[in-house]
N, C-alpha and C positions, 0 to 999 in steps of 0.2 A: 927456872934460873938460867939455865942456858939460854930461851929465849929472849931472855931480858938482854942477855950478854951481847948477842949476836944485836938486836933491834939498837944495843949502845952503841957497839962499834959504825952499823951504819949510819946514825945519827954524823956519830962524831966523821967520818967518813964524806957526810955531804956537807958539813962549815956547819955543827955543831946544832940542826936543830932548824936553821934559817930559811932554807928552802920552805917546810914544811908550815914556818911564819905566815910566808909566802903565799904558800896556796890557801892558810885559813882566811887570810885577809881581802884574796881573789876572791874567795869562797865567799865572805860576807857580802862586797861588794857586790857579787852576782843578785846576793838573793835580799840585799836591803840592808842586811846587817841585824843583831839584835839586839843591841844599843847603840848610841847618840854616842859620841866619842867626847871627853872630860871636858874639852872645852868648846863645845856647842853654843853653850850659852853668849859667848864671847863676840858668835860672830851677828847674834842678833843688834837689831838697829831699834833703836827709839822712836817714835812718833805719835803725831795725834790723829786718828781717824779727819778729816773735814769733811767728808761727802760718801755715801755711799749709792752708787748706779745697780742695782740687781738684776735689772734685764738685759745692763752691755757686760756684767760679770768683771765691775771694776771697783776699785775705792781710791780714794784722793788722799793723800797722805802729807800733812808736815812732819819732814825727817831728819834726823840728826845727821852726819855723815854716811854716806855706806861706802865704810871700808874696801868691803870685798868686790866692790865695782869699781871704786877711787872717787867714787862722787860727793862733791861737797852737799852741804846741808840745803832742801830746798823742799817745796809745797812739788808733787808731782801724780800722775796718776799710775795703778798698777793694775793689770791685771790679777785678779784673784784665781789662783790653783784650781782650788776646789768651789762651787757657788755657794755648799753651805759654813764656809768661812764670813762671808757675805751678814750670816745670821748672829754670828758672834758678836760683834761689834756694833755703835752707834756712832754718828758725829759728834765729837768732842771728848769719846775715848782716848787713852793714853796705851798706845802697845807698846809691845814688844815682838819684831818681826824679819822673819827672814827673806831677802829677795834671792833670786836667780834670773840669767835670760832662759827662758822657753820658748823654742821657736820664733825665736828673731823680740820676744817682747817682754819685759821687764814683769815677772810674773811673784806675788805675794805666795813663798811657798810654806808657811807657817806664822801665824801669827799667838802670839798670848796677852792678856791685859799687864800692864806695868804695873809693877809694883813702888 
């Protein structure tokens, strides 16, 4: 009981809690995290596979906007993250996928089929 008291009053002492937010959140970030945050899904982009290269480790993609880069809608090419992403897909599939720059180049960091 006492220790409960004493570990409350600190709490409330450093803003209630927030610091400690804080470092679980540094904490996930470090290590990856151990879920997708609620709206994940939100920031994937729509397109249709058109071509897949397996031995440049690229796919061709017609894509709806991406948002999270400000780019309008357009046929473009990606690099693929992983090469067995490569495997997943066909030309004339429908995804769902998320881009990032990786080292300087527009890389496929996730992709799922569309529903």
């Amino acid at each position: 009981m006492k220790k409960t008291l004493i570990t409350t009053a600190l709490l409330a002492l450093l803003g209630g809690g927030a610091p400690l937010a804080f470092a679980q959140a540094d904490h996930d970030a470090h290590h990856g995290g151990a879920s997708a945050p609620a709206d994940a899904n939100a920031k994937l982009a729509e397109g249709t596979v058109k071509k897949i290269d397996k031995s440049a480790g690229k796919l061709t993609i017609a894509h709806g906007p991406l948002e999270s880069l400000g780019m309008p809608a357009m046929t473009m090419v990606f690099r693929a993250a992983e090469p067995g992403m490569l495997d997943q897909v066909k030309a004339g599939d429908k995804i769902r996928f998320a881009v990032e720059k990786v080292g300087g180049a527009l890389t496929v960091t996730s992709l799922e089929p569309a529903q």
